[in-house]
VMD Tcl script that builds the backbone (N, CA, C; Angstrom):
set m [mol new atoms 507]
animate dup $m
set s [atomselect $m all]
$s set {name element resname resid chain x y z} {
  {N N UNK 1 A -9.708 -14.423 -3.299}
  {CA C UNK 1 A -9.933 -13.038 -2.968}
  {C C UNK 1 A -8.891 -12.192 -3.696}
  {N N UNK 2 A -9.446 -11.405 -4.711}
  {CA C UNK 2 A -8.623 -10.495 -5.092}
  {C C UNK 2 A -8.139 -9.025 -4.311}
  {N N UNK 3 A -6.517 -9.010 -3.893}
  {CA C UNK 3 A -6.568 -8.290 -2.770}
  {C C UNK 3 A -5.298 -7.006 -3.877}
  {N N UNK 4 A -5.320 -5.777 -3.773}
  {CA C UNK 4 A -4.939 -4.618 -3.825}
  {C C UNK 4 A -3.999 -4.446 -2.918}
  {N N UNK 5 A -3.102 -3.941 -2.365}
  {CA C UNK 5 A -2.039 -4.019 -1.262}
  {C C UNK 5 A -1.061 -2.653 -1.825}
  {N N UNK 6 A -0.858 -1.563 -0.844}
  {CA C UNK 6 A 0.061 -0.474 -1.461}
  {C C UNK 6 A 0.722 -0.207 -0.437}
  {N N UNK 7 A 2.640 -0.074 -0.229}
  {CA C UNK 7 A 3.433 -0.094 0.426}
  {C C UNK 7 A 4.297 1.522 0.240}
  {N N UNK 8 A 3.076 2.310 0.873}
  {CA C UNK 8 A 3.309 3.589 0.758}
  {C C UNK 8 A 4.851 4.159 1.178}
  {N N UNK 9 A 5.095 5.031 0.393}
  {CA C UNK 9 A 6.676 5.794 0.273}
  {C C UNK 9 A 6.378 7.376 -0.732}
  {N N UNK 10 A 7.919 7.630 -1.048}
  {CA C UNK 10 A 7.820 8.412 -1.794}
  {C C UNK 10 A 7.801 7.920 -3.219}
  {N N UNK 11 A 8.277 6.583 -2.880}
  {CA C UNK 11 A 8.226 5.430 -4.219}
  {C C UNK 11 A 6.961 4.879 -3.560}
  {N N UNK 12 A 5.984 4.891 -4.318}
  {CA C UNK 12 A 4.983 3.627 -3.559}
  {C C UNK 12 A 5.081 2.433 -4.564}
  {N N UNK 13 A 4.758 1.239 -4.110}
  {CA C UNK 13 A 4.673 0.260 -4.823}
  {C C UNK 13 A 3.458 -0.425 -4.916}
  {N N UNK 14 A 2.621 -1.017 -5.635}
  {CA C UNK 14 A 1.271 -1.463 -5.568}
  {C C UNK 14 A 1.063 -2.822 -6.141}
  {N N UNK 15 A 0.675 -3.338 -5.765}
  {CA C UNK 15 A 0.478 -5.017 -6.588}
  {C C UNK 15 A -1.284 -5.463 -5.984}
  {N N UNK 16 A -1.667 -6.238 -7.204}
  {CA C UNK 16 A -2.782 -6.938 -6.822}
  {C C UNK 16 A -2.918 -8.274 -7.227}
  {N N UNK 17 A -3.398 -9.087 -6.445}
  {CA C UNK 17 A -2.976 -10.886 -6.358}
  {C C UNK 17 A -4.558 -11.216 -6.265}
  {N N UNK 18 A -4.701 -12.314 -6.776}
  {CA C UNK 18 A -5.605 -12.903 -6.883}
  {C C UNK 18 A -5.292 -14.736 -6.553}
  {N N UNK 19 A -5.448 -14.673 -5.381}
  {CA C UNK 19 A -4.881 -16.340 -5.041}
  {C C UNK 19 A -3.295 -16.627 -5.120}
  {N N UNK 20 A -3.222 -17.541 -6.189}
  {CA C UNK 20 A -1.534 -17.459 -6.492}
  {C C UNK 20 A -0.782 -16.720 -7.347}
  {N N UNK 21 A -1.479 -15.874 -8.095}
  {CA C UNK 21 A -1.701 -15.370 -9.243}
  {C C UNK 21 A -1.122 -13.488 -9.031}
  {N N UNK 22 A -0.287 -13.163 -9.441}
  {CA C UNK 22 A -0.066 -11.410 -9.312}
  {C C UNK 22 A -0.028 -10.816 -10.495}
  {N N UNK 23 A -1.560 -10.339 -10.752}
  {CA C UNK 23 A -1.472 -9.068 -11.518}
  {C C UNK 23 A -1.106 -7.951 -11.994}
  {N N UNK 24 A -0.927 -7.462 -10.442}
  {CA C UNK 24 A -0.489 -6.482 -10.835}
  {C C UNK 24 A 1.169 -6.234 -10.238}
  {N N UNK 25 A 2.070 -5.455 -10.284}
  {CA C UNK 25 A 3.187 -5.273 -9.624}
  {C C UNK 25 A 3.869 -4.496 -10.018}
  {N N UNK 26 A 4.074 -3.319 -9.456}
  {CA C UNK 26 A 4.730 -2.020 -9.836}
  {C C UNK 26 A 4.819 -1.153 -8.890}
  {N N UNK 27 A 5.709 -0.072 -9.115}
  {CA C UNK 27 A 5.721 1.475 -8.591}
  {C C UNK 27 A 5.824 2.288 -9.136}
  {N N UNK 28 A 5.406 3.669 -8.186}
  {CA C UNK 28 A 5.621 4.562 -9.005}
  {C C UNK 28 A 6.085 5.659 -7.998}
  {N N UNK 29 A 6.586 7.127 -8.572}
  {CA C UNK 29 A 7.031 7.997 -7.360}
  {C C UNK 29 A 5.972 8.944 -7.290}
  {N N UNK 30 A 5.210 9.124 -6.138}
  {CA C UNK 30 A 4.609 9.977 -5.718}
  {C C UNK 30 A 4.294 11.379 -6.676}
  {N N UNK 31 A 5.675 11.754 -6.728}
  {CA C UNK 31 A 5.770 13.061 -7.080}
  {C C UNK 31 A 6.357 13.023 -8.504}
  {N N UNK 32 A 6.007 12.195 -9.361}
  {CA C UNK 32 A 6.299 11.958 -10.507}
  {C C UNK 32 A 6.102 13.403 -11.553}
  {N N UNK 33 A 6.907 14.008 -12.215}
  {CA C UNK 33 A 6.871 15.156 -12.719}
  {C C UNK 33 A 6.672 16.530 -12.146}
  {N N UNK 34 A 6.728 16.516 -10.692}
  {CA C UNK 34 A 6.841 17.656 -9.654}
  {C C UNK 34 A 8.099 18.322 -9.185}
  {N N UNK 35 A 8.458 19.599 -9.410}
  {CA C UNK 35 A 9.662 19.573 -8.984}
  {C C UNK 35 A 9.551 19.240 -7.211}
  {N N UNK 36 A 10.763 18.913 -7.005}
  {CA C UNK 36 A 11.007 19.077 -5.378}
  {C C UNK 36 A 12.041 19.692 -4.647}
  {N N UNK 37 A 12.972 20.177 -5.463}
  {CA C UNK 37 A 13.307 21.067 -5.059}
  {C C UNK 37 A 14.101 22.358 -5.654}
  {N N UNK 38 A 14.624 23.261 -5.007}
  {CA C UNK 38 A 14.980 23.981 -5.915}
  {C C UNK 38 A 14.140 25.426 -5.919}
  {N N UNK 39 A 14.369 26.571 -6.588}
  {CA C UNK 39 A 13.462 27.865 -6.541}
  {C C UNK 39 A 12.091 27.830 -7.078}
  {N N UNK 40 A 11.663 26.963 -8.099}
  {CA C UNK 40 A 10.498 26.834 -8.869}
  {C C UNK 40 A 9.869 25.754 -8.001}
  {N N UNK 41 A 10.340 24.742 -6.915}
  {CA C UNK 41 A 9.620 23.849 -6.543}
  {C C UNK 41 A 8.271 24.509 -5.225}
  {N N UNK 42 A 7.182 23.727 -5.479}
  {CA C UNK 42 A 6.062 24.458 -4.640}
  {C C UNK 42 A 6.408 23.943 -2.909}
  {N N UNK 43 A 5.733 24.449 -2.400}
  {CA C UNK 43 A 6.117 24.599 -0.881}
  {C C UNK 43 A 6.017 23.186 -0.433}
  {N N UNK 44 A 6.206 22.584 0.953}
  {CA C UNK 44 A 6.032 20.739 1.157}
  {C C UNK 44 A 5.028 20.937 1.356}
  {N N UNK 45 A 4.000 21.634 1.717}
  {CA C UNK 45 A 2.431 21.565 1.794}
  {C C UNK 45 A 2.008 21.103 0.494}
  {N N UNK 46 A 1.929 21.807 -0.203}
  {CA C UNK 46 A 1.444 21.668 -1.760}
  {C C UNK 46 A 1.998 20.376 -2.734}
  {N N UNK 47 A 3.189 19.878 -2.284}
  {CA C UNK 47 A 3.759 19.042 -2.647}
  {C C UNK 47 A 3.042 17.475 -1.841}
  {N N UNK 48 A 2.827 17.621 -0.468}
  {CA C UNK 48 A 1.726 16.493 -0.296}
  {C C UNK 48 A 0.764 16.344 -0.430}
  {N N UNK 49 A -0.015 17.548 -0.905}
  {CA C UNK 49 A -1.276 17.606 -1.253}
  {C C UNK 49 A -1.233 17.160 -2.959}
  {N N UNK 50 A -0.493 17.280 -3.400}
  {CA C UNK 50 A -0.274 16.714 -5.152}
  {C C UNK 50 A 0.240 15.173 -5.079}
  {N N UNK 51 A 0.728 15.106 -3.619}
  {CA C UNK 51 A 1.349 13.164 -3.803}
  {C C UNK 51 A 0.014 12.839 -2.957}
  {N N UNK 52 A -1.155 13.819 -2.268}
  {CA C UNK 52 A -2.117 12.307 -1.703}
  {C C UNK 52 A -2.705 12.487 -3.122}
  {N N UNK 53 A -3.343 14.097 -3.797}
  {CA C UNK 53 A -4.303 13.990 -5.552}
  {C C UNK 53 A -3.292 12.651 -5.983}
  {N N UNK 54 A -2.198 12.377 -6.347}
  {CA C UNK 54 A -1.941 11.602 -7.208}
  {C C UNK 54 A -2.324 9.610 -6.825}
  {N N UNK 55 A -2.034 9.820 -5.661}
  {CA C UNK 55 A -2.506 8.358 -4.969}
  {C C UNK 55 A -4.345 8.020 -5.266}
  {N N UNK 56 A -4.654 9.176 -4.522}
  {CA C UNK 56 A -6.249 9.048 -4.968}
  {C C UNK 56 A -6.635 8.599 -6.277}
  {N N UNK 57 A -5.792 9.410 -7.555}
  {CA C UNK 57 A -6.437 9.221 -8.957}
  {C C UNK 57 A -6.143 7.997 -9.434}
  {N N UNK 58 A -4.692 7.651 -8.938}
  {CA C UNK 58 A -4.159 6.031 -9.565}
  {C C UNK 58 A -4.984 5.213 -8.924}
  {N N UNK 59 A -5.402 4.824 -7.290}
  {CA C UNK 59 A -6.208 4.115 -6.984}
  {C C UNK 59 A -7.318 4.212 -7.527}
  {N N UNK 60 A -7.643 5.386 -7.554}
  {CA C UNK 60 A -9.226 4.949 -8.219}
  {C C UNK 60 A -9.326 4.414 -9.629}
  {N N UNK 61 A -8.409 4.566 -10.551}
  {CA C UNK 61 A -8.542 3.882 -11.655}
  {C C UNK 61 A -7.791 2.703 -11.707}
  {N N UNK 62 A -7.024 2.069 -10.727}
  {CA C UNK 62 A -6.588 0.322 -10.484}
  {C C UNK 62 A -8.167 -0.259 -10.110}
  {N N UNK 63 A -8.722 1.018 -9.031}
  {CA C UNK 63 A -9.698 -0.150 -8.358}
  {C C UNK 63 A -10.563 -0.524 -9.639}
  {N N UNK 64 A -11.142 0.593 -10.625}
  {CA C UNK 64 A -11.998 0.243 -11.746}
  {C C UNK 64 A -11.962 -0.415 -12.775}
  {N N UNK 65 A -10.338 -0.859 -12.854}
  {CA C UNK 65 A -9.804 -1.187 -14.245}
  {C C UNK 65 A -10.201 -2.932 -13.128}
  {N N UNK 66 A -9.270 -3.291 -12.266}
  {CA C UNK 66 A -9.135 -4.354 -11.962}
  {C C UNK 66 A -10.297 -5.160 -10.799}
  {N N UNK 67 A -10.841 -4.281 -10.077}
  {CA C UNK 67 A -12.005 -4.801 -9.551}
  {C C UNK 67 A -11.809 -5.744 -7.824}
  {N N UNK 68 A -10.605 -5.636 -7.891}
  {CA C UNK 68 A -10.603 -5.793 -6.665}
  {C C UNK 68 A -11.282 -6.076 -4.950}
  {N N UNK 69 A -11.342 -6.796 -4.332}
  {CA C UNK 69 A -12.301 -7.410 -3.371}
  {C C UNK 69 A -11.809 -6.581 -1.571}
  {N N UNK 70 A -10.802 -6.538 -1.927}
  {CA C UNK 70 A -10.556 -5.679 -0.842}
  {C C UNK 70 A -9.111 -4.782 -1.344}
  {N N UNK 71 A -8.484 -3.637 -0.172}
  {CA C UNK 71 A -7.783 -2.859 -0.437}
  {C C UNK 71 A -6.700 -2.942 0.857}
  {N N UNK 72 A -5.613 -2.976 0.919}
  {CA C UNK 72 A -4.753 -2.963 2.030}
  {C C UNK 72 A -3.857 -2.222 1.579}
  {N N UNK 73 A -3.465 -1.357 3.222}
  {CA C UNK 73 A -2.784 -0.135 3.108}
  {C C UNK 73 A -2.135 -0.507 3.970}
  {N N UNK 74 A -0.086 -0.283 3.919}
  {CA C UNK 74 A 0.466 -0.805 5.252}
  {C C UNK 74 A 0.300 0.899 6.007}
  {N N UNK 75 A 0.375 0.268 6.904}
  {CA C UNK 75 A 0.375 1.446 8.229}
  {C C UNK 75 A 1.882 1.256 8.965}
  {N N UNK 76 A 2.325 2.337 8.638}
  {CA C UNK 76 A 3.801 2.486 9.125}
  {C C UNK 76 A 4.094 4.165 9.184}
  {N N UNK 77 A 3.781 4.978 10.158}
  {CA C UNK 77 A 3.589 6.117 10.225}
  {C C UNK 77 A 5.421 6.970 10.722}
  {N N UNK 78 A 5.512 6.423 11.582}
  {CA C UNK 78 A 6.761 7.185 11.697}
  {C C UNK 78 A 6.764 8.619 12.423}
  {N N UNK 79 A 7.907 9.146 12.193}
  {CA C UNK 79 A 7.622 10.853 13.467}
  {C C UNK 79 A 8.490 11.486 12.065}
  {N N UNK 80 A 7.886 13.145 12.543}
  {CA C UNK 80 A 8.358 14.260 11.967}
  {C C UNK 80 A 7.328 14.316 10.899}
  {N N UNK 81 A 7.854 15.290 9.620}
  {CA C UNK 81 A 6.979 15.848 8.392}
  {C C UNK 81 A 6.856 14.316 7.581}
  {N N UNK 82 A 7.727 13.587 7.586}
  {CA C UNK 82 A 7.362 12.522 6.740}
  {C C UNK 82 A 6.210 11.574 7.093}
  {N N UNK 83 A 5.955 11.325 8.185}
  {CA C UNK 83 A 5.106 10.792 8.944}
  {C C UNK 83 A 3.577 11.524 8.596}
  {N N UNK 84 A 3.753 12.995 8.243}
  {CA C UNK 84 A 2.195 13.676 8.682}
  {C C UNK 84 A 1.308 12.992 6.555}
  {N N UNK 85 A 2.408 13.204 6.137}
  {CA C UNK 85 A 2.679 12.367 4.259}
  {C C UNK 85 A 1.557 11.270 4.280}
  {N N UNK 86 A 2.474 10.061 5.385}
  {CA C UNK 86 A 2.493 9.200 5.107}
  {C C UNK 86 A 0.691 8.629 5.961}
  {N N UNK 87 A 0.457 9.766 6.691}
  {CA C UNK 87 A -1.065 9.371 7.742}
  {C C UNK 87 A -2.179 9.809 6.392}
  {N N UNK 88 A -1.591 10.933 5.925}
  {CA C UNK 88 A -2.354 11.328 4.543}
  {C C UNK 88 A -2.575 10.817 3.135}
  {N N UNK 89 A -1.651 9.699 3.141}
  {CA C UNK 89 A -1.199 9.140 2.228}
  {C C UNK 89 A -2.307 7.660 2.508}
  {N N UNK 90 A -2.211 7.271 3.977}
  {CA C UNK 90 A -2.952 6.604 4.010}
  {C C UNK 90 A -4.604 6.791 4.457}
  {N N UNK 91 A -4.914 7.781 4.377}
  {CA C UNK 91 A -6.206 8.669 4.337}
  {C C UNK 91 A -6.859 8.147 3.052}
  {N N UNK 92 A -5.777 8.738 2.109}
  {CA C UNK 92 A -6.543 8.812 1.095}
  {C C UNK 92 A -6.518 7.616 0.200}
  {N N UNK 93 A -5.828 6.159 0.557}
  {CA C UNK 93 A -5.639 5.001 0.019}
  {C C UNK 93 A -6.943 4.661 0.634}
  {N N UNK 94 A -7.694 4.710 2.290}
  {CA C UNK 94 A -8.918 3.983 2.732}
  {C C UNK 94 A -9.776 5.060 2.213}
  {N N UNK 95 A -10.071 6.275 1.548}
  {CA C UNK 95 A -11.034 6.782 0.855}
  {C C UNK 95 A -11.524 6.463 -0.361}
  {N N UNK 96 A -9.922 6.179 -1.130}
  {CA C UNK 96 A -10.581 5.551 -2.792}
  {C C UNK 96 A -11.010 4.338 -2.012}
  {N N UNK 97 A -10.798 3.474 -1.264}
  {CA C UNK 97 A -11.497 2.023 -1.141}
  {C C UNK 97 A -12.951 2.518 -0.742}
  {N N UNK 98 A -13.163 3.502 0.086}
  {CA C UNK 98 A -14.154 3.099 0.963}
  {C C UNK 98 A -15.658 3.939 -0.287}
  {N N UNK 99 A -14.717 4.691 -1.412}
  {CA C UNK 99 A -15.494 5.487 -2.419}
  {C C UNK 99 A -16.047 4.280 -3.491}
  {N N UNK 100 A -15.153 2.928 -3.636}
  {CA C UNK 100 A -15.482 2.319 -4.332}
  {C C UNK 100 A -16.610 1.054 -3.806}
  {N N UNK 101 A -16.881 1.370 -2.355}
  {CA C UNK 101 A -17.550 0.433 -2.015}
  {C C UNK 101 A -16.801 -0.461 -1.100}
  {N N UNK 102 A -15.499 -0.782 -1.534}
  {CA C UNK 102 A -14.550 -1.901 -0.789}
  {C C UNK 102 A -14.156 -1.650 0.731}
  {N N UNK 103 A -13.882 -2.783 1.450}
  {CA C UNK 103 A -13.409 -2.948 3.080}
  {C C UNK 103 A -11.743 -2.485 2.743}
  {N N UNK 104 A -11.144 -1.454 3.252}
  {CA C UNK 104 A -10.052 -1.348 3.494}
  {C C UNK 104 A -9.176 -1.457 4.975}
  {N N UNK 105 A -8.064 -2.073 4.796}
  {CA C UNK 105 A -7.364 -2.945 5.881}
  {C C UNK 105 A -6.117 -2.008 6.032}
  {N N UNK 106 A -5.857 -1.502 7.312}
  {CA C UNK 106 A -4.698 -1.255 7.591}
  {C C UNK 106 A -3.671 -2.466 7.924}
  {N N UNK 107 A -2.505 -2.688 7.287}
  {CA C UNK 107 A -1.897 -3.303 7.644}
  {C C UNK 107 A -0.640 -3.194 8.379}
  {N N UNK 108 A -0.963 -3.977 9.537}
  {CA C UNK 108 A 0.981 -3.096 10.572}
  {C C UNK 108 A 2.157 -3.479 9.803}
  {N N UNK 109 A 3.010 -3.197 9.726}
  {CA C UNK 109 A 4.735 -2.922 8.927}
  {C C UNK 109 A 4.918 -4.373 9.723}
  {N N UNK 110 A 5.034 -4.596 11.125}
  {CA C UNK 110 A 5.834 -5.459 12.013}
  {C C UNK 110 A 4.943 -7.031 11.827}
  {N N UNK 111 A 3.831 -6.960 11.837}
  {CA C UNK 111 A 2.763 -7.828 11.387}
  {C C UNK 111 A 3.170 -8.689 10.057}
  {N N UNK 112 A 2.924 -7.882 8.998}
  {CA C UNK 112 A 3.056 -8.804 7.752}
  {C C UNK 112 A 4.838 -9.132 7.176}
  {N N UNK 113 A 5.492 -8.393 8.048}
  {CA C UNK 113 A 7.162 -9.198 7.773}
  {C C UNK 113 A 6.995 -9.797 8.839}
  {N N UNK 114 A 6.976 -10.069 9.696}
  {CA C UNK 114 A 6.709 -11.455 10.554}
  {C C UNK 114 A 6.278 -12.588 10.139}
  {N N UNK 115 A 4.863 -12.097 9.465}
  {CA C UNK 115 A 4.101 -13.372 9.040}
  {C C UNK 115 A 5.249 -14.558 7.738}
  {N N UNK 116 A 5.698 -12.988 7.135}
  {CA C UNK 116 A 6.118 -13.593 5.792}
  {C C UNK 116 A 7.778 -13.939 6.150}
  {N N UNK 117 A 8.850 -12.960 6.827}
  {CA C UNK 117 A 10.014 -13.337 7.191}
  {C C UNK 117 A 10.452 -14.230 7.962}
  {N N UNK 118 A 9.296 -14.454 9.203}
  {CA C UNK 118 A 9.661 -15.013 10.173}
  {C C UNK 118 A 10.382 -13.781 11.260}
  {N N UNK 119 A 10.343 -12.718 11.153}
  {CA C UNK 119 A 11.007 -11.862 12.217}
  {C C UNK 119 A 10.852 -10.685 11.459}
  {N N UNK 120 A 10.552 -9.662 12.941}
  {CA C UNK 120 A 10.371 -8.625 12.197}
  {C C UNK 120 A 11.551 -7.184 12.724}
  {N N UNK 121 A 12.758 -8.038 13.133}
  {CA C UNK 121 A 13.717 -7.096 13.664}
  {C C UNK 121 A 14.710 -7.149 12.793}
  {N N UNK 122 A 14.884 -7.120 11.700}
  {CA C UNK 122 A 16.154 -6.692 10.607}
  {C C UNK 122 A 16.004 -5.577 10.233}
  {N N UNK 123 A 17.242 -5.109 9.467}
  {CA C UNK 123 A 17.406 -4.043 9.366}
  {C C UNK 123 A 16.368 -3.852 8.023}
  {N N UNK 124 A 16.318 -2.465 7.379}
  {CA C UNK 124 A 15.274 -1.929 6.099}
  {C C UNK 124 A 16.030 -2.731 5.067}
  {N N UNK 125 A 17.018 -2.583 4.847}
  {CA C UNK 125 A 18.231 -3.088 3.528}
  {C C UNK 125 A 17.656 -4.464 3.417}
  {N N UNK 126 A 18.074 -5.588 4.461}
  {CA C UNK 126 A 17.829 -6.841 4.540}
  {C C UNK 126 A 16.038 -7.415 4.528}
  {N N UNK 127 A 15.183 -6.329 4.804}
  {CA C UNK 127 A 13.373 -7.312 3.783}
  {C C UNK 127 A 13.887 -6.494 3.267}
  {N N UNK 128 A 14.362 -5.282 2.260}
  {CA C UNK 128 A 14.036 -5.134 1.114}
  {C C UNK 128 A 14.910 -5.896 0.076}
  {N N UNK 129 A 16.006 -6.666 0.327}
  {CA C UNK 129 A 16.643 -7.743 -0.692}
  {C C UNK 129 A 15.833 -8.934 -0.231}
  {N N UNK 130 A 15.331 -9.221 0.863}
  {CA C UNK 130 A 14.617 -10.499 0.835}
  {C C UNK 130 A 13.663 -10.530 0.246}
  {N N UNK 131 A 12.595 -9.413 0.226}
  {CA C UNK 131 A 11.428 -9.192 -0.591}
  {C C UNK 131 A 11.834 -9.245 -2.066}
  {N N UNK 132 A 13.121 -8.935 -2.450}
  {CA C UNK 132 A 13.343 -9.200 -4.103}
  {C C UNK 132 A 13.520 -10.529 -3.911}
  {N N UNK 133 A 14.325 -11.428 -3.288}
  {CA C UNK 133 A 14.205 -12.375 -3.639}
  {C C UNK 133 A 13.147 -12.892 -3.999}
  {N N UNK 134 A 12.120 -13.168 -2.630}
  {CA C UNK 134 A 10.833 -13.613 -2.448}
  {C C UNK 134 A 10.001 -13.187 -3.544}
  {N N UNK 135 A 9.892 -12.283 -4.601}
  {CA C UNK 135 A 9.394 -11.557 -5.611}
  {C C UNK 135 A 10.383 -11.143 -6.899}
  {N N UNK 136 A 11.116 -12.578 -7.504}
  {CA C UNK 136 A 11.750 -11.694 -8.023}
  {C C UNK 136 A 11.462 -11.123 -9.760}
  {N N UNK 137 A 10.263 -10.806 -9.920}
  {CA C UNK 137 A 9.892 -10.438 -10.819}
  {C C UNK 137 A 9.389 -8.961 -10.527}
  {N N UNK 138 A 9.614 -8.756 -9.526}
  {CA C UNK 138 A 9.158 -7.069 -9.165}
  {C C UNK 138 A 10.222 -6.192 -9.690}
  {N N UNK 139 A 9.908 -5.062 -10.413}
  {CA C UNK 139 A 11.075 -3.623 -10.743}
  {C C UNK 139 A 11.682 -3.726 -10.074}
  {N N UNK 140 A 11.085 -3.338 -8.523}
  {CA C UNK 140 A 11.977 -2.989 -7.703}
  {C C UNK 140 A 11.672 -3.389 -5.911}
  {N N UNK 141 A 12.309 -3.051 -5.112}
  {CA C UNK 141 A 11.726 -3.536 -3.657}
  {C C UNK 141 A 10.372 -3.270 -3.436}
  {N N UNK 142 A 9.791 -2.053 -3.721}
  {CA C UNK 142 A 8.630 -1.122 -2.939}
  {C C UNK 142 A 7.991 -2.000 -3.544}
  {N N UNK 143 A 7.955 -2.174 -4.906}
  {CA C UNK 143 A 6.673 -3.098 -5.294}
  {C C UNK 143 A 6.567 -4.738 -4.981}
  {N N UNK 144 A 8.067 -5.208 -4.624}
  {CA C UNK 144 A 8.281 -6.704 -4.000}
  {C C UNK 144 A 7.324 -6.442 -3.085}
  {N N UNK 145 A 7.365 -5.423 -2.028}
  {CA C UNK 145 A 7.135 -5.713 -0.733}
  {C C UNK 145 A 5.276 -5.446 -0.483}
  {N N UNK 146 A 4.760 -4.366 -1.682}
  {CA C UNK 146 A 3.826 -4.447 -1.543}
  {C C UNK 146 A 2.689 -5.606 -2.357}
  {N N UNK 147 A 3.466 -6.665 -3.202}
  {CA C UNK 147 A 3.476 -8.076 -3.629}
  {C C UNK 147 A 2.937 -8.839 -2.124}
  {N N UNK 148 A 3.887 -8.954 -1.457}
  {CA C UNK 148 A 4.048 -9.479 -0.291}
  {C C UNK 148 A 2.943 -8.961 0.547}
  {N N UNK 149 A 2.635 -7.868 0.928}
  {CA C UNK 149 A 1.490 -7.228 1.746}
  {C C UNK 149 A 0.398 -8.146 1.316}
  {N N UNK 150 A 0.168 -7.739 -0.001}
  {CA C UNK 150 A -1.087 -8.584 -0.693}
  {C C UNK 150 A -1.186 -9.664 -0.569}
  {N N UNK 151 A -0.022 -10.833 -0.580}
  {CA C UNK 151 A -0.212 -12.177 -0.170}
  {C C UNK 151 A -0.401 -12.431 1.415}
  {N N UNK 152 A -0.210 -11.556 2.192}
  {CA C UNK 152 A -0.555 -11.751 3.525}
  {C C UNK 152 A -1.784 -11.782 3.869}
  {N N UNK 153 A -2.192 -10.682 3.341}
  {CA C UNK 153 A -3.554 -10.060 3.642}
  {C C UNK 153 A -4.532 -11.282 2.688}
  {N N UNK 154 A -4.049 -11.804 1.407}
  {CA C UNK 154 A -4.417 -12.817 0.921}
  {C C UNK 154 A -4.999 -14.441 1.760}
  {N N UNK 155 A -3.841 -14.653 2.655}
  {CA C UNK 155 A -3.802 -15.432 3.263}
  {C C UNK 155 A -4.089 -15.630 4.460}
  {N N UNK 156 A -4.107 -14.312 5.255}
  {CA C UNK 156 A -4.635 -14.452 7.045}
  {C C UNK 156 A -6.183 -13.131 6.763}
  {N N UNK 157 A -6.333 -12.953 5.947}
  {CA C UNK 157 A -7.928 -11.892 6.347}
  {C C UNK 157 A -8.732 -12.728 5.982}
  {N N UNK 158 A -10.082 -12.644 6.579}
  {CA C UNK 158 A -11.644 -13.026 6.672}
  {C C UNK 158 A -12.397 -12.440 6.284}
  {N N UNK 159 A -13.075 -13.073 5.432}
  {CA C UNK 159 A -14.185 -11.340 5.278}
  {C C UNK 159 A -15.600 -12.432 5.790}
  {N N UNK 160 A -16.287 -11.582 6.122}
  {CA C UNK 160 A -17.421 -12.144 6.758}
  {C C UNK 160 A -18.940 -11.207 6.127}
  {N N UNK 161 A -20.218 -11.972 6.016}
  {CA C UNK 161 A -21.413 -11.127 5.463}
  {C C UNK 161 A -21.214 -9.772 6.073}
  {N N UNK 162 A -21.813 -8.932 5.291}
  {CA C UNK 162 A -21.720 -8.078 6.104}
  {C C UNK 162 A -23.067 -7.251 6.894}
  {N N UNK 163 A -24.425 -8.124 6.742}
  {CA C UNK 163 A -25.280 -8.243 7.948}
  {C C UNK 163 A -25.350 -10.102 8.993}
  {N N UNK 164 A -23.647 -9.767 8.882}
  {CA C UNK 164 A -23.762 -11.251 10.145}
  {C C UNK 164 A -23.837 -10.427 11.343}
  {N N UNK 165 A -24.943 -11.090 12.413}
  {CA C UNK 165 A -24.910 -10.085 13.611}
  {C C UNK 165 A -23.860 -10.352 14.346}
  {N N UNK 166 A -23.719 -9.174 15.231}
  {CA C UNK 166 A -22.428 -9.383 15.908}
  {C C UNK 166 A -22.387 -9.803 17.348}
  {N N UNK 167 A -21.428 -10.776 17.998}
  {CA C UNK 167 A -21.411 -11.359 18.705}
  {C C UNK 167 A -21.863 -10.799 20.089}
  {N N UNK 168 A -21.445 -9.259 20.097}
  {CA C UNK 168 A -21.616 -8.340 21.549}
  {C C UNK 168 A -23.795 -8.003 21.790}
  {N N UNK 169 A -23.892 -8.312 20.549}
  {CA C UNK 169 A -25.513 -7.546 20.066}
  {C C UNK 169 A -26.512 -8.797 21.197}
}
mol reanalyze $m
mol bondsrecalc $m
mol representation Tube
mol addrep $m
């Protein structure tokens, strides 16, 4: 199963795995060529509305270039303005999937470092040097970790027909 996996930030990181195999593995910053701050920078409205346009356009041309079988988005929302980003951010990661046809998976933060750490109570610093280890061909953490998403989701999701009837019917 070729799985897509993006470990949303202001750095996001994106990787796509295919079995044992990682294609893809990188990041990039959201707001790549935007100012952010400063007198010329546009308001934080306008500024998340240009980091979800920019998520949308890169996904949609990973999903076309590489073809991908499913799409996983971690879900790690958080409180305050960064949080409202990051619900939008993941809006628009299950829209390019769901535009391309594909099943998109929220994935919990506490869930897939469990699966993969063995615990999911360390501090941010400590998975993001473990995730380099565990990956160490990634730039940088964001994209280790969204390496890692993808091998989870690689390894514990099911996909099933999708006119199998359902058990409640």
């Amino acid at each position: 199963m070729r799985v897509l996996a993006l470990d949303l930030a202001t750095n996001s990181g994106v990787a796509i795995v295919d079995g044992d195999a990682t294609i893809v593995c990188t990041s990039w910053p959201l707001l790549d060529g935007v100012r952010t701050s400063g007198r010329h920078a546009p308001p934080l409205d306008v500024r998340h509305v240009l980091a979800v346009q920019s998520l949308r356009n890169r996904l949609k041309r990973l999903i076309a270039i590489h073809r991908p079988d499913v799409v996983a988005v971690e879900r790690e929302f958080g409180r305050g303005v960064g949080s409202r980003l990051l619900v939008a951010l993941y809006t628009a990661g299950q829209e390019a999937a769901y535009d391309a046809g594909l099943p998109c998976l929220g994935v919990r933060l506490g869930d897939w470092r469990k699966h993969v750490h063995g615990s999911a109570g360390w501090t941010t610093d400590r998975y993001k040097d473990e995730a380099m280890r565990l990956v160490p061909d990634a730039p940088d953490a964001d994209a280790a970790e969204a390496t890692l998403i993808a091998r989870y989701v690689s390894q514990t999701a099911r996909s099933t027909p999708a006119d199998a009837p359902s058990a409640k019917r």
